[in-house]
C-alpha positions in Angstrom: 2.4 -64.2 -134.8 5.1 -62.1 -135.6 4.7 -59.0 -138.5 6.4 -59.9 -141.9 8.0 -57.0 -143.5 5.0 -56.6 -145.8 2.3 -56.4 -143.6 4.5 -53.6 -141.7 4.7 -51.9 -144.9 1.2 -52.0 -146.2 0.6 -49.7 -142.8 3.4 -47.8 -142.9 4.7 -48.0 -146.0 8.5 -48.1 -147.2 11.0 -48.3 -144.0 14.5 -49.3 -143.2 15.0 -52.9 -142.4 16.1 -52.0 -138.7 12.7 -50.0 -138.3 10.9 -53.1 -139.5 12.6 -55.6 -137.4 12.0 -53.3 -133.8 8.5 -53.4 -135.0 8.5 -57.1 -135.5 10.8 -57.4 -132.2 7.5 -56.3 -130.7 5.4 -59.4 -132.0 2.3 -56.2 -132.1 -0.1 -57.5 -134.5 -1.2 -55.4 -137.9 -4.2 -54.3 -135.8 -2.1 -52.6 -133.0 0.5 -51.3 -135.5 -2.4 -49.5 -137.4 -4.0 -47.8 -134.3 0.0 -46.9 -133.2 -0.2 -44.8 -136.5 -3.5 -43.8 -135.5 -2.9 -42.7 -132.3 0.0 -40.2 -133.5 -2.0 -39.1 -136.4 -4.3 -37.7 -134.1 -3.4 -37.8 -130.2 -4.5 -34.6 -129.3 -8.4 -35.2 -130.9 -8.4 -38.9 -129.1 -7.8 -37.4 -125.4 -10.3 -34.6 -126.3 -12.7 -37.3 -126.9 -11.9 -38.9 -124.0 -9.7 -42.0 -124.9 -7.5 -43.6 -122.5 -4.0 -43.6 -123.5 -2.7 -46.4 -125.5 -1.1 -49.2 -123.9 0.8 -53.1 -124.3 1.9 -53.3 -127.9 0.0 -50.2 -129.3 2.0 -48.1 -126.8 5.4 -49.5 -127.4 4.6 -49.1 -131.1 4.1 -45.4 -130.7 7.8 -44.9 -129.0 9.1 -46.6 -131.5 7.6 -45.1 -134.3 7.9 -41.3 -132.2 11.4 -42.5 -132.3 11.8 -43.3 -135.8 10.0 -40.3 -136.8 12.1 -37.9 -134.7 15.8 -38.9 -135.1 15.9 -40.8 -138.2 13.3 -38.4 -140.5 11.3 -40.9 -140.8 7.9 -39.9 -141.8 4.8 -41.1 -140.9 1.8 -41.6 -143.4 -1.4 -40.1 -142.5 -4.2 -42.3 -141.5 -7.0 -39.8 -140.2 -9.9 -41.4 -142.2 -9.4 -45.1 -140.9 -11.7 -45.7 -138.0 -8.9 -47.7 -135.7 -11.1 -48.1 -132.6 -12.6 -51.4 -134.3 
C-alpha cells in the first residue's frame, strides 16, 4: 500500500509535495520510511554496531531523503530515541 501524504509527514514532518510523491513513488511502507530516517540519524553508530547496510525500500529511501536534504535544504528531523530495528 502506497504512503498517503500524512503518514509521510507524521515521520518526517512538513515536505514539499514533490518530496512526498518520490517517497510514495517508492510504495516503502511507514515502517521502512522510519528506519530510512533512522538510518541517517545515526549511520556511523549502526555500522559500529555491526549492522548491515540498509537495503530494498529502506535504502532507496535514504537516497532520496540524502538527496532532499542535500540540494533542496531540506532538513531532516531527529529520531535517535526510536528503537527502528523492530
Amino acid at each position: 500500500m502506497t504512503l498517503t501524504r500524512s503518514e509521510i509527514e507524521r515521520v518526517l514532518g512538513p515536505i514539499d509535495e514533490h518530496l512526498a510523491a518520490e517517497i510514495a513513488a517508492t510504495e516503502a511502507t511507514e515502517v521502512d520510511l522510519t528506519k530510512a530516517l533512522a538510518w541517517l540519524d545515526a549511520d556511523e553508530a549502526r555500522v559500529n554496531e555491526g549492522d548491515h547496510l540498509p537495503t530494498g525500500k529502506v535504502a532507496e529511501l535514504i537516497g532520496i531523503l540524502e538527496t532532499a536534504d542535500d540540494e533542496d535544504g531540506y532538513s531532516l528531523p531527529s529520531r535517535q530515541s526510536e528503537d527502528w530495528a523492530q
